[in-house]
N, C-alpha and C positions, 0 to 999 in steps of 0.2 A: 592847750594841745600837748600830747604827749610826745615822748618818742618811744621809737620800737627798744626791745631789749639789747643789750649789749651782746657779743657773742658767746661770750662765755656762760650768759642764762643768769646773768646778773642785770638789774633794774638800771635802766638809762638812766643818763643824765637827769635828764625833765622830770625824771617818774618819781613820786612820794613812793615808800611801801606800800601805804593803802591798796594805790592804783595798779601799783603793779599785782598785789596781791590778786587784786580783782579782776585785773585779765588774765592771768594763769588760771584762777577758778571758773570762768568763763568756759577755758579750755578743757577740762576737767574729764576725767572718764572713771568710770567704774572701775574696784579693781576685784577678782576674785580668786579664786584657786581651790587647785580638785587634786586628789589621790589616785596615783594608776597602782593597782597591786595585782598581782597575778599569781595563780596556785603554781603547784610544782608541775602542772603539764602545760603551762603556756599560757590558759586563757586566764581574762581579763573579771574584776570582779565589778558586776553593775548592778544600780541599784534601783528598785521600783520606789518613787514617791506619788503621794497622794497629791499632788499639785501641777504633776506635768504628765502628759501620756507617754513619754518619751521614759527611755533608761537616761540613769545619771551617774559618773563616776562619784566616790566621797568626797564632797566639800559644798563651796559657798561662796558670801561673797565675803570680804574682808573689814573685819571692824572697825570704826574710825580709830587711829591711832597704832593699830595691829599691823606686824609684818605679815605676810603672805606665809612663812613658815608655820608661824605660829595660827594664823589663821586655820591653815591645813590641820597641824596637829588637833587642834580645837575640835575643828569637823570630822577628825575620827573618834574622839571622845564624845562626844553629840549624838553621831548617829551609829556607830558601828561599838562604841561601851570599851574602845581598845584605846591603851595609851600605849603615844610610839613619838620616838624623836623621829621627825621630818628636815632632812638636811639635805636633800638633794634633788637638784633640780632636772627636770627632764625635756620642756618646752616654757617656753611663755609666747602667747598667743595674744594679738592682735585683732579687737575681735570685734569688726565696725557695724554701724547702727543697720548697713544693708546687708551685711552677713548673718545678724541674729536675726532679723526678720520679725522685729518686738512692734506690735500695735502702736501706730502713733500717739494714744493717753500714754504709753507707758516713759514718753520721751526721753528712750535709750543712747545715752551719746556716745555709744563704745566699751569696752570693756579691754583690759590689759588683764589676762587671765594666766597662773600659773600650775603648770602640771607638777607634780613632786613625785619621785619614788618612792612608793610606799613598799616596795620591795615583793620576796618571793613567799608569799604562806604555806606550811603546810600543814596539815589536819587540826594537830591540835591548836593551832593561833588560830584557823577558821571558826572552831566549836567554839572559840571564846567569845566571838561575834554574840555583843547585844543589841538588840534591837531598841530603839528609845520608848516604842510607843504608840508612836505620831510621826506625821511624814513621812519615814521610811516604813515600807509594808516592807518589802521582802529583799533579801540582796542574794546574786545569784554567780557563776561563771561560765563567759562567752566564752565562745569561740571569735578572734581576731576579724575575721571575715563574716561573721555574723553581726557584728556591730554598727553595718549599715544600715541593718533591718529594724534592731533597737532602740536607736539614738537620733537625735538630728542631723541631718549632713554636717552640719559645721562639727559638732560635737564629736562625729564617728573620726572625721579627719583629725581635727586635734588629738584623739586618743592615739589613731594609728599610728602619728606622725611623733607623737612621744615613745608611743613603743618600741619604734624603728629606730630611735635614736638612745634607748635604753639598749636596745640589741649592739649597734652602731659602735657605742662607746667611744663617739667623738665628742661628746660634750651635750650642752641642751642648746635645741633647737628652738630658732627664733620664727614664729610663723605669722601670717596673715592670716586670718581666717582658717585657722588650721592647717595651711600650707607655707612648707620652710620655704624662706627667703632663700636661701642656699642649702637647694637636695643635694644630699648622697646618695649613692648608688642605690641602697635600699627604698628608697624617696623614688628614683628615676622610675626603676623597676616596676615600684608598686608592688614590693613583699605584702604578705599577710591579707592580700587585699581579697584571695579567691582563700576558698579552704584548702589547711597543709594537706600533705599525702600523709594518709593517716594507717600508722603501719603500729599497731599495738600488738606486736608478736613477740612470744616471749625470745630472748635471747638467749643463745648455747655455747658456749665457747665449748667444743666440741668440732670432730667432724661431722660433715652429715652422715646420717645412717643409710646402710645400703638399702638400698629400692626404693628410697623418699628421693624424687626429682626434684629439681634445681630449676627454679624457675627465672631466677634475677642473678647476679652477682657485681657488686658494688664494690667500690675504695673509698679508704678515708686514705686520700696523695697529701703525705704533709710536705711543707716544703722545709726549707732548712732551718726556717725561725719559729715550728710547731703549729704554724699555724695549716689549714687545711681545704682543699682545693672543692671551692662549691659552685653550681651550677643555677641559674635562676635563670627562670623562661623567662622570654619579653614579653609573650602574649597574656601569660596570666600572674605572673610574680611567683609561683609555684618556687621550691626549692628545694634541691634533690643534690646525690653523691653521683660521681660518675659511675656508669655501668647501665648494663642493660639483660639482655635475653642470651640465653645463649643460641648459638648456631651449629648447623654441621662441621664451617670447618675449627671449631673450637674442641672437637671430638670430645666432647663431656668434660672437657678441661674450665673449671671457673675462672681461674685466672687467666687465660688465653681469652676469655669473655669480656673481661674485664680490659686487659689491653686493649683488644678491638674495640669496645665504645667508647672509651676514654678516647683513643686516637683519632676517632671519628666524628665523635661530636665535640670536644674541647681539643682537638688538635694535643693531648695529654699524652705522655710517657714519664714512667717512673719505673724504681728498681728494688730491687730487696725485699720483696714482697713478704710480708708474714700473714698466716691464716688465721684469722680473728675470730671466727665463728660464724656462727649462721641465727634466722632468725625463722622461726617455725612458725609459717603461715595455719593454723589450725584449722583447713577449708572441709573440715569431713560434716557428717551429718548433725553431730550437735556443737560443732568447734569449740570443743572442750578441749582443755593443756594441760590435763593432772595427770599427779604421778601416775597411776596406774599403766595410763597408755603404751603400750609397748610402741618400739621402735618399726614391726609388722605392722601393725592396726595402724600406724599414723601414716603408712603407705599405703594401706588397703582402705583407708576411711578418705582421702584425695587430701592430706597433707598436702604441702610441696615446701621447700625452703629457699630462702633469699641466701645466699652465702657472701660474706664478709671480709676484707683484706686490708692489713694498713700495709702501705708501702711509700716510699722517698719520691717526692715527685722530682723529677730532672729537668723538663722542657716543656713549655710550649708555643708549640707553633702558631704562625697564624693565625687568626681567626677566619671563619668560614667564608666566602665570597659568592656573588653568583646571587640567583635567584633566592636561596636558600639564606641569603647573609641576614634577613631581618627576621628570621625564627632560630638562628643558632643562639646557643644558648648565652648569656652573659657571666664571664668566669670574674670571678673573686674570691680571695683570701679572706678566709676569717677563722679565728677558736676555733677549737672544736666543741667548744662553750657554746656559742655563739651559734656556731651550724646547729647544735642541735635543738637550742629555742627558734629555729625556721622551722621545723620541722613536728611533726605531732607523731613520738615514739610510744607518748603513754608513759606507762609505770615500768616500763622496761628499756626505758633510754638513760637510766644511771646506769644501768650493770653494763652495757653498752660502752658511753663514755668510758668506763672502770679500763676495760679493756682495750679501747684507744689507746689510753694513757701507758698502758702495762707495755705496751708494743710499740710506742711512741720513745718511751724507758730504756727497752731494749734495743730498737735503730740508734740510740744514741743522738736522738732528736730533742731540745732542752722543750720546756711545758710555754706554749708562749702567753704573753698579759695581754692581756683583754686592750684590744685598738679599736681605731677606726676600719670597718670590713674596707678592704680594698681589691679595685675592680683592676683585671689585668687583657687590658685592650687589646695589645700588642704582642708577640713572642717575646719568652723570656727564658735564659738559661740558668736551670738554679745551681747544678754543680755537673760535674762529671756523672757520664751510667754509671761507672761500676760496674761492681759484680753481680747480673742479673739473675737472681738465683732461682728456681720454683720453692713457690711455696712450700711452707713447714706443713707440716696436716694438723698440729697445736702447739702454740707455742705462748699463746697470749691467754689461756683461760687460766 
């Protein structure tokens, strides 16, 4: 008769090596690991093989004797023809016999599966993409919220669940069947889960032009450590800047706009406001955005512009109570890195960022490192108003 192991995962007293060996392998599980990479507008790259109907991130399973790193790296030389060091990790997932849902001949006893950052591609590391052949037909890029439709539940969560924590930049996330053990806000929320708001408008660091109406005007509120004041529904994980519509008693003022939704839905006040620019919804008959276009035509064809403001965030209040408490929105700090991988800006959210940062520069706001997004439950005072000045008309292009 044996005895059990010692605590520390060393062989009892009673136990030969053999024996012990033999009950550890008993316990045994598979182990594998997949590549999350994503282009420069957010989505995710997945791939069609000839052996499962389902999409599949790059990888496999892990060869006897191979680390999980090396594994990954392997499986993007294999199927994708690209070499790339694989150093970081994003989840390791837990991934039991009744979560894969494997035929009993296949007698699956689990799997410890690794997600790794395969990082941000852009064009030309895409066009390097080789295909092997065999197994992989085709590889392609989602959309985040598309990836339920793709993949298998388990799979879609483990992706989501590393992505969020690729955004997060708390560390890699330990899951069960694709769900962390200990969510973060992003996790609670359920970011990326619905489609972003997809605003592919070019950007102006400009004013607007007269007789193009104003339809939106929004804030990037940093606070005093750079980082910047973002809003995420509860109902659908959507993720958005404060601001809204404007009204009458805003008398065509954007940044009077801009106060009033912020105070109203994030209980938000900030000061110093500088005017960042706007983003040209091109709503006319062929929503075309070349040069040509005059400043008249983009009024007379139903343009309209989103207009843009970085300013200091100061306070805030409360959160909303009342019937309305479980649709107010959920505020958190994050980049402006970071806000802007929640969001789908398109090819026009670097010149975008550019100009945060320029105006960010100029408040005398330092650039913040990449954290853990953090959610701010309660009222918080970040510094004195100050001097609340109106907006510049350019000051950040």
């Amino acid at each position: 008769m044996t005895t059990p192991s010692a605590p520390d995962g060393s062989p009892g007293p009673s136990m030969t090596d053999e024996e012990y060996g033999a009950l550890r392998a008993s316990a045994a599980l598979w182990a594998g690991t997949s590549v999350l990479i994503t282009d420069e507008y957010g989505r995710v790259l997945v791939q069609r093989v000839d052996y499962r109907p389902s999409y599949l991130l790059p990888g496999g399973a892990v060869d006897k004797g191979e680390s999980p790193a090396r594994a990954a790296a392997r499986e993007l030389w294999e199927e994708l023809g690209v070499t790339a060091v694989v150093d970081r990790g994003l989840a390791v997932d837990w991934v039991s016999a009744e979560g894969f849902g494997a035929p009993g001949v296949m007698r699956f006893p689990g799997e410890i599966l690794h997600v790794y950052d395969g990082g941000v591609w852009d064009e030309g590391r895409i066009a390097a993409i080789r295909l092997p052949g065999h197994e992989v037909e085709a590889v392609g890029f989602a959309e985040p919220a598309d990836l339920p439709g793709l993949m298998t539940p388990g799979d879609a969560r483990r992706v989501l669940s590393a992505l969020r924590a690729r955004i997060d930049g708390a560390g890699p996330a330990l899951l069960e069947d694709g769900v962390p053990i200990a969510p973060g806000v992003l996790d609670r929320v359920g970011v990326l889960r619905t489609a972003r708001v997809r605003e592919h408008f070019p950007f102006r660091p400009a004013p607007v032009p007269e007789g193009l109406p104003v339809r939106r005007s929004e804030g990037w509120l940093l606070a005093p450590d750079g980082r910047v004041l973002v809003l995420l529904d509860p109902g659908t994980g959507a993720a958005r800047l404060p601001g809204g519509a404007p009204g009458p008693v805003d008398h065509g003022d954007p940044w009077a706009t801009l106060v009033r939704e912020a105070g109203g839905e994030a209980a938000a006040t900030a000061a110093r406001p500088l005017y960042l620019g706007h983003l040209l919804d091109p709503e006319g008959p062929d929503g075309s955005d070349g040069p040509d276009r005059s400043e008249a035509a983009e009024a007379a064809e139903g343009s309209y512009a989103l207009v843009c403001h970085v300013a200091v965030l100061t306070r805030l209040g409360p959160p909303s109570a009342g019937a309305d408490a479980d649709r107010a929105p959920v505020r958190v700090l994050a980049t402006p890195e970071q806000a802007l991988e929640l969001f789908d800006r398109g090819p026009h959210g670097a010149a975008q960022l550019a100009a945060v940062h320029r105006a960010r520069a100029l408040l005398g706001i330092p650039r913040a490192d990449r954290r853990a997004v953090t959610e701010l439950p309660g009222p918080v005072t970040f510094q004195a108003s100050g001097d609340v000045r109106r907006p510049c008309p350019k000051v950040c292009g």
